[in-house]
Biopython code that builds the backbone (N, CA, C, O; Angstrom):
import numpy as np
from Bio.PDB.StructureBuilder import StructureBuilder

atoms = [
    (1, "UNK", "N", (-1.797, 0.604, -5.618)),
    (1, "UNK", "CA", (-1.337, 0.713, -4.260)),
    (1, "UNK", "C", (-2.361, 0.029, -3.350)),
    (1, "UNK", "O", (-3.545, 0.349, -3.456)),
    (2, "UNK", "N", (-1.963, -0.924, -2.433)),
    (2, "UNK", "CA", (-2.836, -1.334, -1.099)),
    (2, "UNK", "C", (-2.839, -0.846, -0.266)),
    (2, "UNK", "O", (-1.932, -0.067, 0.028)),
    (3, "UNK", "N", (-3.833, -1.076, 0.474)),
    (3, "UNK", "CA", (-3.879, -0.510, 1.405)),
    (3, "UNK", "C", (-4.110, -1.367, 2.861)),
    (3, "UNK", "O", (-5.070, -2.132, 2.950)),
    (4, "UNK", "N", (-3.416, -1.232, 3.688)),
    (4, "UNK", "CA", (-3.686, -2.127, 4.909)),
    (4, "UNK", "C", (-4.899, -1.498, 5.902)),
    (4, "UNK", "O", (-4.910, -0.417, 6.493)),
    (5, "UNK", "N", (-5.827, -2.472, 5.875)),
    (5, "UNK", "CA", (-7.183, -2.521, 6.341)),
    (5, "UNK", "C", (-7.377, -2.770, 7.923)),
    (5, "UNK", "O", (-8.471, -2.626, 8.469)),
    (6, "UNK", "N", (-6.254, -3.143, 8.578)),
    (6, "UNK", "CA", (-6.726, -2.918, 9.448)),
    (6, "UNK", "C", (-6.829, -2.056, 10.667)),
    (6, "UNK", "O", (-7.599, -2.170, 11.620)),
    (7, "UNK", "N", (-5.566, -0.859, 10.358)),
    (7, "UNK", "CA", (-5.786, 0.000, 11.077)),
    (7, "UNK", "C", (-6.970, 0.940, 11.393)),
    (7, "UNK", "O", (-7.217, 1.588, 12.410)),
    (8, "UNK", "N", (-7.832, 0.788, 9.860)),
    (8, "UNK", "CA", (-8.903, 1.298, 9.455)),
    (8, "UNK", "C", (-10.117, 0.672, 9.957)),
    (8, "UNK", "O", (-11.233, 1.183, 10.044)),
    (9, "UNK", "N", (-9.736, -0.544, 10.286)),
    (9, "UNK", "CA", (-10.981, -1.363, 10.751)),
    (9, "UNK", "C", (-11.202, -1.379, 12.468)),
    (9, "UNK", "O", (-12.314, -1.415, 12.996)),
    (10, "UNK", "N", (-9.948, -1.346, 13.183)),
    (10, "UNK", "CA", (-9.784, -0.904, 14.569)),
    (10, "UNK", "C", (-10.154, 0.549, 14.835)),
    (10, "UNK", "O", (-10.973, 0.888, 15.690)),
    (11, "UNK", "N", (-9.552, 1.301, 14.116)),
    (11, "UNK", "CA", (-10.163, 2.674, 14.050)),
    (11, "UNK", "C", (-11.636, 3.152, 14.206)),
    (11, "UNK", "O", (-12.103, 4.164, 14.729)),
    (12, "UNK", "N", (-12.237, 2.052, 13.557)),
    (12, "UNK", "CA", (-13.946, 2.356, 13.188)),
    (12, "UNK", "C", (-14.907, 1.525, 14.459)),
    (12, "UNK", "O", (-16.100, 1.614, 14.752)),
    (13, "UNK", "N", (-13.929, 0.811, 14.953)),
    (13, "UNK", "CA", (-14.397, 0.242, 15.817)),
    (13, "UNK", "C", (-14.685, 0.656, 16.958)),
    (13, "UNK", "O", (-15.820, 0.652, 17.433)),
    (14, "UNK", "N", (-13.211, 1.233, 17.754)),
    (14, "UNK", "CA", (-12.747, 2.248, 18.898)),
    (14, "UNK", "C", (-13.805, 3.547, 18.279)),
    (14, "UNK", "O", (-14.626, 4.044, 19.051)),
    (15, "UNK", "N", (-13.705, 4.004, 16.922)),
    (15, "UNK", "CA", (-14.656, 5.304, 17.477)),
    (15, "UNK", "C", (-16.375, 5.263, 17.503)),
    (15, "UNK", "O", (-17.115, 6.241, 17.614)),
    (16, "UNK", "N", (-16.873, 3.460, 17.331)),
    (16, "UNK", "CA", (-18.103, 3.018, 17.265)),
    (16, "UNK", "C", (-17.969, 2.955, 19.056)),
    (16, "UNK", "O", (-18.916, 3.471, 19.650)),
    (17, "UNK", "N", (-16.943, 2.406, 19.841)),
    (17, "UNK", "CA", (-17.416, 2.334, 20.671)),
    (17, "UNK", "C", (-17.317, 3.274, 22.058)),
    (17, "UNK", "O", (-17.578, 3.011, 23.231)),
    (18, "UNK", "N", (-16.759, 4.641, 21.316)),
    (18, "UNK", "CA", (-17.133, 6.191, 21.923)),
    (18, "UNK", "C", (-17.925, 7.176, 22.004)),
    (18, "UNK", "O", (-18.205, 8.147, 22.709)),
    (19, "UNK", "N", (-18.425, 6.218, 20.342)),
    (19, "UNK", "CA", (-19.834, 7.168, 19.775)),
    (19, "UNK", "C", (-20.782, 7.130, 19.608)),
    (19, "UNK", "O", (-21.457, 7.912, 18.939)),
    (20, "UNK", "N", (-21.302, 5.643, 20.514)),
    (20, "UNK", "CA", (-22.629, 5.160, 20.588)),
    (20, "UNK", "C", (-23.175, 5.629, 21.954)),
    (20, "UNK", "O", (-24.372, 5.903, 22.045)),
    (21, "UNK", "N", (-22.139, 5.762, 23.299)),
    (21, "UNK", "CA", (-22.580, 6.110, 24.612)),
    (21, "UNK", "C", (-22.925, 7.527, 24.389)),
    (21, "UNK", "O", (-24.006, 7.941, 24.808)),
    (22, "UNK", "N", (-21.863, 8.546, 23.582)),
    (22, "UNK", "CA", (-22.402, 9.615, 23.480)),
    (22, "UNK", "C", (-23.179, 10.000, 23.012)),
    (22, "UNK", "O", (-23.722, 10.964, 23.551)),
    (23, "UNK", "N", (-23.795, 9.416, 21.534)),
    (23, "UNK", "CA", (-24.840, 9.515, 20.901)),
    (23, "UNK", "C", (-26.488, 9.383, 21.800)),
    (23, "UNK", "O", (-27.536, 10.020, 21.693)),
    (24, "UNK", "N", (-25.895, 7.798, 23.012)),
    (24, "UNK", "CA", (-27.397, 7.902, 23.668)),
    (24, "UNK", "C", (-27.642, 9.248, 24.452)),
    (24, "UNK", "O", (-28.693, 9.889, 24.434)),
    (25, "UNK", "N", (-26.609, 9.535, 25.073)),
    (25, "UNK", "CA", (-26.688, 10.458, 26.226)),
    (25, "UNK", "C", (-27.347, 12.112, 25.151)),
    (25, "UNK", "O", (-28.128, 12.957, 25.587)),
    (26, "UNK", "N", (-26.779, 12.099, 23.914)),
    (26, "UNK", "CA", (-27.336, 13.179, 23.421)),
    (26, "UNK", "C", (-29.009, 13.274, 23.438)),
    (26, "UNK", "O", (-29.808, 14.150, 23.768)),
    (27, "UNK", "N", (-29.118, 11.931, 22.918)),
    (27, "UNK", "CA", (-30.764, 11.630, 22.239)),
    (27, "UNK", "C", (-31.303, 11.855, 23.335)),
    (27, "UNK", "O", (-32.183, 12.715, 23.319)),
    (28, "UNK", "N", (-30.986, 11.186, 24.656)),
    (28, "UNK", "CA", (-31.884, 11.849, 25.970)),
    (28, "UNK", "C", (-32.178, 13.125, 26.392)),
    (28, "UNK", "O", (-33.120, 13.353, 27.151)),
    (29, "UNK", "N", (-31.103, 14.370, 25.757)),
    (29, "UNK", "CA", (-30.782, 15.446, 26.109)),
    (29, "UNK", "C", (-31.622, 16.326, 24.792)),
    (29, "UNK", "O", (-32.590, 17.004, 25.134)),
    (30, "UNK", "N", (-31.335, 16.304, 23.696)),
    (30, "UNK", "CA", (-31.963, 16.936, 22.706)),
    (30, "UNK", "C", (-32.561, 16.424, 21.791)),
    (30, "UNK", "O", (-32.064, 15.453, 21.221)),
    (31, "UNK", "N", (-33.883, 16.979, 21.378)),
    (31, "UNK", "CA", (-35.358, 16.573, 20.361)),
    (31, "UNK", "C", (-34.276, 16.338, 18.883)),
    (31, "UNK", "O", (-33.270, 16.916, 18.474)),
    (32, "UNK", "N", (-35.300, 14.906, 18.283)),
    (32, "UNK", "CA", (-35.125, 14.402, 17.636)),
    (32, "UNK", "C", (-34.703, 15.759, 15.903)),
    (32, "UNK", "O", (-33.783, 15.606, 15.099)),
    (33, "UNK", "N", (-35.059, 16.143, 15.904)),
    (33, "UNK", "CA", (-35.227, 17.474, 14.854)),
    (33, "UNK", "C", (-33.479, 18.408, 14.897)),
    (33, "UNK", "O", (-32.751, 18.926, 14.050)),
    (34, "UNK", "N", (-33.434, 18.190, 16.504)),
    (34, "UNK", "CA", (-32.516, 19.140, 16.349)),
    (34, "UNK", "C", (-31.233, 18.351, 16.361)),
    (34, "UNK", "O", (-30.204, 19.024, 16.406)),
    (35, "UNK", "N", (-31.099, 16.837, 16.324)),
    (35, "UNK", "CA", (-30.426, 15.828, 16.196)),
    (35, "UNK", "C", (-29.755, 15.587, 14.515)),
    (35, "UNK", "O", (-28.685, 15.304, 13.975)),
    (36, "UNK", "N", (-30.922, 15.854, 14.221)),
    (36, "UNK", "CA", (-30.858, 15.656, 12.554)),
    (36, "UNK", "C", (-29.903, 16.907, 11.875)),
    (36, "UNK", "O", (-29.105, 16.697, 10.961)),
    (37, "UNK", "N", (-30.114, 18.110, 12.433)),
    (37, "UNK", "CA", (-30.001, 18.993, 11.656)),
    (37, "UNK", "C", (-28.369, 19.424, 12.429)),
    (37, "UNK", "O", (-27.754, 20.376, 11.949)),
    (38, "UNK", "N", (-27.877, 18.783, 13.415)),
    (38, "UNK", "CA", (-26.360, 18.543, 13.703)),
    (38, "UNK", "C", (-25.614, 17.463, 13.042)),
    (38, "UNK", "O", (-24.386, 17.409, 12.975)),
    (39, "UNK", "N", (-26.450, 16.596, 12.552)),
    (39, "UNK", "CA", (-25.476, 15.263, 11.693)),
    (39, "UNK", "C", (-25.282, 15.526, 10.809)),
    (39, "UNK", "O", (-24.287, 15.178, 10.173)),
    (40, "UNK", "N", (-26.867, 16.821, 10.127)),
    (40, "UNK", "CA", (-26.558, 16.918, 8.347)),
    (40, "UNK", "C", (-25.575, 18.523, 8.246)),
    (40, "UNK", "O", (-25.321, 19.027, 7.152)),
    (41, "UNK", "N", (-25.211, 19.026, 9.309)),
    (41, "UNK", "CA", (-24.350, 19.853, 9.258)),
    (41, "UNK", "C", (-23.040, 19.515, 9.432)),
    (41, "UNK", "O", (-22.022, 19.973, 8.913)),
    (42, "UNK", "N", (-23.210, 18.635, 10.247)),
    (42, "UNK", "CA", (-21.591, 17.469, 10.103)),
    (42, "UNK", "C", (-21.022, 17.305, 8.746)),
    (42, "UNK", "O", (-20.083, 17.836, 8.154)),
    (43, "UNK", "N", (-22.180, 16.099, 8.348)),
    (43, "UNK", "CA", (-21.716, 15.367, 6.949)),
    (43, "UNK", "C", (-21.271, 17.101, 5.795)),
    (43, "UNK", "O", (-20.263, 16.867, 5.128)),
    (44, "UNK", "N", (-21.648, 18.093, 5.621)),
    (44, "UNK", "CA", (-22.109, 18.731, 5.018)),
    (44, "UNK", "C", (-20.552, 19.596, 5.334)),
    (44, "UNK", "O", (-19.702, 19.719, 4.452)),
    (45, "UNK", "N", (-20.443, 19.954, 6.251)),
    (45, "UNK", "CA", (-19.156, 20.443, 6.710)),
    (45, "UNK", "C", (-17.871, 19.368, 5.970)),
    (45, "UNK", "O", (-16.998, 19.816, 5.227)),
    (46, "UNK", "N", (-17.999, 17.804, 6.383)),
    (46, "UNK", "CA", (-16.867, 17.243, 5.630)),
    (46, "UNK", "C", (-16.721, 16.876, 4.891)),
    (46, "UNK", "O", (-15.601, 16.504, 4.539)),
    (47, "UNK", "N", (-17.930, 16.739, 4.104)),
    (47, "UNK", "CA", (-17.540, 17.006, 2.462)),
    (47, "UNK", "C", (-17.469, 17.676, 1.537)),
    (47, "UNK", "O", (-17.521, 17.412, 0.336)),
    (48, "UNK", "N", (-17.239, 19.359, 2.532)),
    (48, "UNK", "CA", (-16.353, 20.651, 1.789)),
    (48, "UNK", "C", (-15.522, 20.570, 1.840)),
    (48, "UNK", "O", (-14.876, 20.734, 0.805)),
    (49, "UNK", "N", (-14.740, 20.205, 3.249)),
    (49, "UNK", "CA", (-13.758, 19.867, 3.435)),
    (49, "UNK", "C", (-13.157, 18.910, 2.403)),
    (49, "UNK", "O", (-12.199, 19.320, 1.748)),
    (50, "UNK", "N", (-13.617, 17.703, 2.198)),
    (50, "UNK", "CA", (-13.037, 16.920, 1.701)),
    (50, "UNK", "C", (-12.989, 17.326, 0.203)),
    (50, "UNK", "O", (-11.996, 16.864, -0.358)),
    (51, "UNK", "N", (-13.859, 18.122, -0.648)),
    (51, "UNK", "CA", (-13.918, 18.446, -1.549)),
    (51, "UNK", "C", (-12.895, 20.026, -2.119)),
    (51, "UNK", "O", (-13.029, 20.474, -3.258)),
    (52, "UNK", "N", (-12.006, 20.610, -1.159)),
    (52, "UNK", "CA", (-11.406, 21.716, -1.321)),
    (52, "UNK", "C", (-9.906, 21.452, -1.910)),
    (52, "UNK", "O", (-8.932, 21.158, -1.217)),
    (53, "UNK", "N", (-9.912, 21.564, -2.870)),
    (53, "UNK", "CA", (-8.921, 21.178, -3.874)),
    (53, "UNK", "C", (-7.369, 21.848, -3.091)),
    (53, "UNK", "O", (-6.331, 21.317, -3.485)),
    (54, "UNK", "N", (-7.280, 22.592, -2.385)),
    (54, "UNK", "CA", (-5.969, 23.024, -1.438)),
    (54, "UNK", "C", (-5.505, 22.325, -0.531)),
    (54, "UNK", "O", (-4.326, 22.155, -0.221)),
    (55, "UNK", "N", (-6.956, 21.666, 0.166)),
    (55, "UNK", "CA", (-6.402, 20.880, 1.603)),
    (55, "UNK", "C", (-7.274, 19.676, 1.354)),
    (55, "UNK", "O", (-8.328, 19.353, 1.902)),
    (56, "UNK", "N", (-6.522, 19.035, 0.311)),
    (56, "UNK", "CA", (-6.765, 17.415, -0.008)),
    (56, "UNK", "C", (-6.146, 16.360, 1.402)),
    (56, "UNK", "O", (-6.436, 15.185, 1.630)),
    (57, "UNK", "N", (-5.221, 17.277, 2.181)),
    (57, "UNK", "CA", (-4.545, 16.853, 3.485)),
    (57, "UNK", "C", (-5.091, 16.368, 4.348)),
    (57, "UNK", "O", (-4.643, 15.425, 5.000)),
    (58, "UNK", "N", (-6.563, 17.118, 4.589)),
    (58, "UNK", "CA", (-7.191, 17.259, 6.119)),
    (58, "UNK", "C", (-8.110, 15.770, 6.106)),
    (58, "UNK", "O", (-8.325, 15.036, 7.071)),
    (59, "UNK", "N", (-8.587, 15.586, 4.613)),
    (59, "UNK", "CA", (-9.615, 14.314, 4.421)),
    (59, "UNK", "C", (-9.345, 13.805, 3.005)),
    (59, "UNK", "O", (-9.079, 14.424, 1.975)),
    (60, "UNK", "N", (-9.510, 12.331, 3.282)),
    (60, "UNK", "CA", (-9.454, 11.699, 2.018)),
    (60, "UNK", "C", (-8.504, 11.702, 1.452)),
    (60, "UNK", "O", (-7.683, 12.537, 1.829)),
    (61, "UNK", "N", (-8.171, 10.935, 0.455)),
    (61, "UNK", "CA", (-7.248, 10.452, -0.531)),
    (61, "UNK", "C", (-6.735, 11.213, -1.485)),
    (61, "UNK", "O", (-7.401, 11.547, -2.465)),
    (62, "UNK", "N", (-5.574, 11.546, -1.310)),
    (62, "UNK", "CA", (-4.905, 12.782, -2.106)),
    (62, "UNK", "C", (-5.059, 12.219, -4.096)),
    (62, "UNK", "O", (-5.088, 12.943, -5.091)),
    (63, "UNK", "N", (-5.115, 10.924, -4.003)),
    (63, "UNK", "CA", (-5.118, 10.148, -5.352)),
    (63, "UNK", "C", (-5.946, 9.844, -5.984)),
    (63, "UNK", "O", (-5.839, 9.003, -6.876)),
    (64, "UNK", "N", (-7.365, 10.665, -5.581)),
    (64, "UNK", "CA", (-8.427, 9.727, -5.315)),
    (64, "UNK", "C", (-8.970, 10.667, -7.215)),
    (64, "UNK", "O", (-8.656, 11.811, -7.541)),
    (65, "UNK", "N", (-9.643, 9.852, -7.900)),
    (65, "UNK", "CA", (-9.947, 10.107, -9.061)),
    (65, "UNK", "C", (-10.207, 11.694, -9.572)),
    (65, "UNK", "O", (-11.092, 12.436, -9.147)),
    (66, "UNK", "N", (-9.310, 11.978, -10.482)),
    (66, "UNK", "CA", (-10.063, 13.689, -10.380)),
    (66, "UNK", "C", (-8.847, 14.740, -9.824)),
    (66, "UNK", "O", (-8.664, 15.936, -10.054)),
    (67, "UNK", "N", (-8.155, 13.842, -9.057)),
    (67, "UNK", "CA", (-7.259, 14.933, -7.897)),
    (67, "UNK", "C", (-5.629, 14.553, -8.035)),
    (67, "UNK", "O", (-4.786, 14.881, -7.201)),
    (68, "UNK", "N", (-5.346, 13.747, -9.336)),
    (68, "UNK", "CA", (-3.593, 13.622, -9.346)),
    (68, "UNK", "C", (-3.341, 14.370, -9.454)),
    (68, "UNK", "O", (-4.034, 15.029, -10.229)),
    (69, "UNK", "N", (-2.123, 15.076, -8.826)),
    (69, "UNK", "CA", (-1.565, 16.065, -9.033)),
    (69, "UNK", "C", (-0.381, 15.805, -9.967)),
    (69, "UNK", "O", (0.348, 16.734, -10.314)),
]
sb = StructureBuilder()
sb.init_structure("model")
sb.init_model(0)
sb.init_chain("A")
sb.init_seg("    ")
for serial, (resi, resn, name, xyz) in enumerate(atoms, 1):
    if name == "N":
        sb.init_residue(resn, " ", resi, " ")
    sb.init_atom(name, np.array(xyz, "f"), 0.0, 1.0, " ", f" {name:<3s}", serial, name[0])
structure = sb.get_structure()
């Protein structure tokens, strides 16, 4: 199966260019430490998510190696 790339590529773009103004305005606002430990609770949060064999829905590829149903 293909996949068409560029909705994915506009996508990443538009949310690069929502998430760089907010990102500065954070870094001015809160210490570097406590920056870190909101991104690695991010990433960490969505790849439970993405890893919860019920709601293959919310993230990622329902097909994706491991997960045919």
């Amino acid at each position: 199966m293909e996949t068409d790339t560029w909705p994915i590529i506009v996508g990443m773009v538009f949310g690069g260019l929502f998430a760089a103004p907010l990102a500065a305005v954070l870094r001015k606002k809160l210490h570097a430490r406590t920056l870190l430990v909101l991104v690695g609770t991010l990433i960490i949060i969505t790849k439970s998510l993405q890893s919860l064999p019920g709601d293959r829905h919310l993230m990622g590829n329902s097909t994706e190696k491991g997960l045919k149903e």
